[in-house]
C-alpha positions in Angstrom: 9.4 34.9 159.0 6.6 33.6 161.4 6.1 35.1 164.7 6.0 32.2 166.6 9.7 31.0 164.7 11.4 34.6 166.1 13.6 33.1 168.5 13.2 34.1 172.4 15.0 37.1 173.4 14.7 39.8 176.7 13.0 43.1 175.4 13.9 46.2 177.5 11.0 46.7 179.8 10.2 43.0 180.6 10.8 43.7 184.5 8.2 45.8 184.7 4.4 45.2 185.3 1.9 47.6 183.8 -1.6 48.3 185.0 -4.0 49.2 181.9 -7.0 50.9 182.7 -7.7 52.7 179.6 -9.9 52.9 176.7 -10.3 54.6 173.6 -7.2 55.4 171.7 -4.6 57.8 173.6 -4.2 55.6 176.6 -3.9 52.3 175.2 -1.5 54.2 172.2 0.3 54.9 175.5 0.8 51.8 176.6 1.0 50.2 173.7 4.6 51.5 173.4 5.4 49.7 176.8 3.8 46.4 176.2 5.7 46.5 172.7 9.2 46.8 174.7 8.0 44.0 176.4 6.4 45.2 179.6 3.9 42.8 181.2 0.5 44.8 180.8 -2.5 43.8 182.7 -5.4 45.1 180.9 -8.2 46.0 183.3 -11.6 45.8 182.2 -15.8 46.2 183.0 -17.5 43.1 183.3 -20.0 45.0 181.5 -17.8 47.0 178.4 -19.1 47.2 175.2 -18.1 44.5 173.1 -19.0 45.1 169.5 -15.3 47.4 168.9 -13.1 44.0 169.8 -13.3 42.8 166.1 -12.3 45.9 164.5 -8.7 46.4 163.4 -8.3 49.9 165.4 -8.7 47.4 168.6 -6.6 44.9 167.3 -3.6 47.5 166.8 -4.1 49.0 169.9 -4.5 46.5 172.5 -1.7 43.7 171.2 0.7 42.3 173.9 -1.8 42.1 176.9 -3.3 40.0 178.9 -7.3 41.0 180.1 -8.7 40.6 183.2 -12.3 41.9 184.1 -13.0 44.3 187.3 -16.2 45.6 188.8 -14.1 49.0 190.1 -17.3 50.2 191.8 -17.3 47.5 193.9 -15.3 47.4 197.1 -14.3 43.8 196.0 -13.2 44.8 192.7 -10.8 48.0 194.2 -9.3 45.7 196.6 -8.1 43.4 193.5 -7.0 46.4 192.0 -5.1 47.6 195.2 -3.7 43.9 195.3 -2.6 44.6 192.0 -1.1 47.8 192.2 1.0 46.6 195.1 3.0 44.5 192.7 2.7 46.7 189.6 5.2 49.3 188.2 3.1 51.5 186.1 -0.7 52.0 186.3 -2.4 54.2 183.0 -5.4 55.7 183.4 -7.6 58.0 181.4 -10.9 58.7 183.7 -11.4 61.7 184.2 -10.5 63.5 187.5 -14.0 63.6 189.3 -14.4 59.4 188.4 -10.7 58.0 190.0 -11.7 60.4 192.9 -15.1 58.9 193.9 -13.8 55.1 192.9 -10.7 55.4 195.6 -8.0 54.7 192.8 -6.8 58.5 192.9 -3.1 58.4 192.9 -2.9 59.7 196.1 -4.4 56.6 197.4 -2.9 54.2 195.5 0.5 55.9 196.3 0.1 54.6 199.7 -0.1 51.1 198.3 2.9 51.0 196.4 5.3 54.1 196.9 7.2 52.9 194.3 4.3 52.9 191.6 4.3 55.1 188.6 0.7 56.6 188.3 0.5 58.0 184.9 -2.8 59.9 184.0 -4.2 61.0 180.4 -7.1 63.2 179.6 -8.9 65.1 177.2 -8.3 68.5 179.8 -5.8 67.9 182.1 -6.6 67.3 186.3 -7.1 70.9 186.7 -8.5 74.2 185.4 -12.2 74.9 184.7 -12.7 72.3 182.2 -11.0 69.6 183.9 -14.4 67.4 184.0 -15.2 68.0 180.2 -15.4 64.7 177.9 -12.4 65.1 175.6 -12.0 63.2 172.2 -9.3 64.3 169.4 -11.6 66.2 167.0 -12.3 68.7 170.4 -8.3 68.9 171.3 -7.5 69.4 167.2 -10.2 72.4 167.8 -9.0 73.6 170.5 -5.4 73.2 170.2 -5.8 75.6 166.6 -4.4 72.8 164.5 -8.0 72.9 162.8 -7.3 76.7 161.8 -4.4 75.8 160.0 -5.7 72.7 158.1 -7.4 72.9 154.7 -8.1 75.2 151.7 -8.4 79.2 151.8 -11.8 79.9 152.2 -12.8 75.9 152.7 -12.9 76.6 156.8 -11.3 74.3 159.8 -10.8 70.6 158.3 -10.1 68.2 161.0 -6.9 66.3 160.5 -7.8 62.2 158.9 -5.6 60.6 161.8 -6.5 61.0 165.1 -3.1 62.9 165.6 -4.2 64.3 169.1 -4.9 61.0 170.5 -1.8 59.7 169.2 0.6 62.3 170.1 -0.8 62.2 173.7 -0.3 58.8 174.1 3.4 58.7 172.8 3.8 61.7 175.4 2.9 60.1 178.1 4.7 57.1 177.2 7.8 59.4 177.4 6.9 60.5 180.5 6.5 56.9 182.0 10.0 55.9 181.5 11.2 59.1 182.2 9.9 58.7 185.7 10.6 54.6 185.9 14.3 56.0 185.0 14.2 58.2 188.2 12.9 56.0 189.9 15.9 53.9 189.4 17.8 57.2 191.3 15.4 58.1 194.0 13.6 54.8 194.6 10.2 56.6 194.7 7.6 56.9 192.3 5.1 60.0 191.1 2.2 61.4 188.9 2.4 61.6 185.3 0.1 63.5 183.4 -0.6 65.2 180.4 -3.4 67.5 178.8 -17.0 82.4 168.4 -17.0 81.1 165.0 -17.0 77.5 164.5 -18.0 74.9 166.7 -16.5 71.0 167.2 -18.8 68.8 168.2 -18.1 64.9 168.9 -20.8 62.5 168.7 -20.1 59.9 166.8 -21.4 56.6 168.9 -24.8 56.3 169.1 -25.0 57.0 172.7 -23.7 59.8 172.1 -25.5 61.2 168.9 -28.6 60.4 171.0 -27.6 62.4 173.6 -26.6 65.5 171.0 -29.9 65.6 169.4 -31.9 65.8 173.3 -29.6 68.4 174.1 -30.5 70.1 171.0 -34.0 69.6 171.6 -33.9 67.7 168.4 -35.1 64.3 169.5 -36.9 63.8 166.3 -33.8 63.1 164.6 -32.7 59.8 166.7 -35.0 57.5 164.8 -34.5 59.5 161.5 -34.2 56.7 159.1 -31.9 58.8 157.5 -29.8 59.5 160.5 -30.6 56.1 162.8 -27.5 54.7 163.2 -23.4 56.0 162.4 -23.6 54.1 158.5 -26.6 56.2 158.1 -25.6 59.6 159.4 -22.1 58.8 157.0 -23.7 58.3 154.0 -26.2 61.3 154.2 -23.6 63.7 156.0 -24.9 67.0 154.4 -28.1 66.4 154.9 -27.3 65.6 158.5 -25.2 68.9 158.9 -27.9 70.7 157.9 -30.3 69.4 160.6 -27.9 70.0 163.1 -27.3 73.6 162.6 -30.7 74.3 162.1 -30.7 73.8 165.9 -27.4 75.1 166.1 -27.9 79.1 164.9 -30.3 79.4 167.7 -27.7 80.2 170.2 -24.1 81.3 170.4 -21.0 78.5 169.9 -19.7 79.8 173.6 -23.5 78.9 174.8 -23.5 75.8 173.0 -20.2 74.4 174.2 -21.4 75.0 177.6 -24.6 73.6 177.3 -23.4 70.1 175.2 -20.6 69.7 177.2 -22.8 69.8 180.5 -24.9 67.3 178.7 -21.7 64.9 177.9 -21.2 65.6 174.7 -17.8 66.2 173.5 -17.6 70.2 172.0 -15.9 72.8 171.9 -14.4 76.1 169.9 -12.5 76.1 166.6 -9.4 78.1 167.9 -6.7 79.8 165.6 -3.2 79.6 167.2 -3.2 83.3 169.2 -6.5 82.1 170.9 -4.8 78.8 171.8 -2.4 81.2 174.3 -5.1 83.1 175.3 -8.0 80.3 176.4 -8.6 80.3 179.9 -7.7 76.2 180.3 -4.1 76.8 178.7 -3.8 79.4 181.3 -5.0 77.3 184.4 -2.5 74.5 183.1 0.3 76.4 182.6 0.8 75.3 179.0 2.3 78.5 177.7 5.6 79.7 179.4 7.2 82.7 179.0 11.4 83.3 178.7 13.7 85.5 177.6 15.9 85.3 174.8 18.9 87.4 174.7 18.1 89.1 171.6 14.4 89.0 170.6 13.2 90.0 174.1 10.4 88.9 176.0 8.8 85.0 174.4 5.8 83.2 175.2 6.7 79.4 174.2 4.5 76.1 174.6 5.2 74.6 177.6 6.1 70.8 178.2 3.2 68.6 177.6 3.7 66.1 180.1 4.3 66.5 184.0 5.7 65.2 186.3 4.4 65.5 190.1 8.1 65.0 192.1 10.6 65.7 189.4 9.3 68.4 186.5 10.8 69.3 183.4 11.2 72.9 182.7 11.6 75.2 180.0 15.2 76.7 181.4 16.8 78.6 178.2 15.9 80.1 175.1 16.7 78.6 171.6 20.1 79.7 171.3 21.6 81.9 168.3 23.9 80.0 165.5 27.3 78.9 167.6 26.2 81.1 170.8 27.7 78.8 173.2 30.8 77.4 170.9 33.5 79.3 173.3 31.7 77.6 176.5 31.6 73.9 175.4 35.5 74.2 173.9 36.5 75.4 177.5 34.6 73.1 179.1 36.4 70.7 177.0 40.0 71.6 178.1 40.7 74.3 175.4 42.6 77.6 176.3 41.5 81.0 175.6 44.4 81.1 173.2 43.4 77.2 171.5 40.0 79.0 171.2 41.2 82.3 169.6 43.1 80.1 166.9 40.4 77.7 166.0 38.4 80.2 165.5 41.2 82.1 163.4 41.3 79.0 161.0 37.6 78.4 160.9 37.5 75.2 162.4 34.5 76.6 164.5 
């Protein structure tokens, strides 16, 4: 059947209007889900964003069902449209990181006062807090970091990235959940809030040429950026090993820890290769609150992954344990109506 033949019908989120000031992949994944449902997504752009990704398919997927505008956001102009904006709008996804929506006066904080009722949902590579709040994020870094690298791969091959960009997915759809879970309160309280998410080997992002350029001056490589062999992304993919070993012929010099500090200072997306126990352990995990602990009843003492989205007014928790097999059977039947004696017998006949 053709598209345009599909007869007109409502979708469940065409009252709302959604704000779309994302790029890459998790945030528009995000709202992606929303403008599918039928929400009517503004996509917010630069006057002066790079064009040459619009023809590929991964933009094509991502950014179907919206309407573009273009915004200059650093000038006062340009935030006023935005504010004018936001005082009509519903939801407003973002992905800047915390330092940038800060210094451009579109914090939600500020936008808040605009439109009370506004859903201000934030995705990042690091969260909004916690020492490395201000790092450049990308998937390959989180997969690193998040110990899913550890697990992936042969015995004795080392960390394989995952093919998909599963972190950048996952996040969006997250945060997608956490939207309507907060447009769903809203429908209780009237009032909106803040969404928002978060030595050995080394992970290092720098695919774009920007960004290779900026790898190899932080290496003190700078030879390499006209490299016939290594000039542009075709070129560094089809001589891969021989780019590797360029790279860690800089690399060895110093530490991964030094190196992760160093290239991330620069811009460049890095950062440790963590197995799952050092995922608990790292200091941004901490700062986040991403592990909880709670007790269960009969193993003791647990340290569990905490919720990965959050919600300023209204936070999820993690309340119980996982419960043993039939634990609260007894509970539910009475809270159904059942005596202690109907209980006793269904449990006689082993109906429960």
């Amino acid at each position: 059947m053709r598209c345009d033949s599909i007869p007109a019908m409502s979708l469940p989120l065409e009252p709302y209007t959604v704000i779309d000031l994302t790029r890459a992949r998790s945030g528009p994944t995000c709202v992606r889900q929303l403008a599918e449902m039928g929400a009517k997504v503004i996509k917010v752009e630069s006057r002066e964003q790079d064009d040459f990704t619009r023809d590929e398919f991964d933009f094509q997927n991502l950014h179907r069902n919206k309407r573009s505008m273009t915004l200059d956001l650093k000038h006062p102009n340009g935030v006023e449209v935005l504010r004018k904006l936001v005082a009509k709008a519903d939801v407003l996804v973002e992905n800047f990181r915390p330092d940038v929506k800060h210094r451009l006066g579109i914090d939600y904080e500020a936008l808040s006062k605009v439109n009370p009722r506004l859903v201000y949902a934030s995705i990042s590579g690091f969260g909004q807090s916690g020492p490395y709040r201000d790092r450049p994020g990308y998937d390959q870094i989180a997969q690193g970091l998040g110990g899913l690298m550890s697990v992936t791969g042969l015995p004795g091959q080392g960390p394989v990235r995952v093919g998909i960009p599963i972190a950048d997915l996952t996040a969006g759809m997250f945060l997608a959940h956490g939207v309507l879970v907060a447009l769903l309160e809203r429908e209780r309280s009237g009032k909106g809030q803040w969404v928002h998410t978060a030595d050995g080997h080394m992970n290092i992002a720098a695919s774009g040429q920007h960004m290779y350029r900026r790898l190899c001056e932080a290496l003190d490589v700078k030879h390499l950026i006209d490299d016939p062999r290594f000039k542009t992304p075709q070129d560094r993919s089809k001589n891969r090993v021989a780019c590797n070993e360029e790279l860690e012929k800089a690399t060895v010099t110093k530490t991964s820890a030094d190196w992760v500090t160093i290239l991330n200072k620069a811009g460049v997306p890095c950062g440790p290769i963590l197995n799952v126990k050092e995922v608990f352990e790292d200091e941004q995990v901490r700062a986040l609150g991403l592990a909880v602990k709670i007790r269960h009843p009969r193993l003791g003492e647990q340290e569990v992954q905490n919720l990965p989205v959050t919600l300023s007014r209204t936070p999820g928790a993690v309340r119980t344990a996982s419960p043993d097999l039939g634990e609260h059977t007894d509970q539910v039947l009475a809270e159904l109506g059942y005596s202690k004696e109907d209980i006793a017998a269904l449990h006689r006949d082993g109906a429960v």
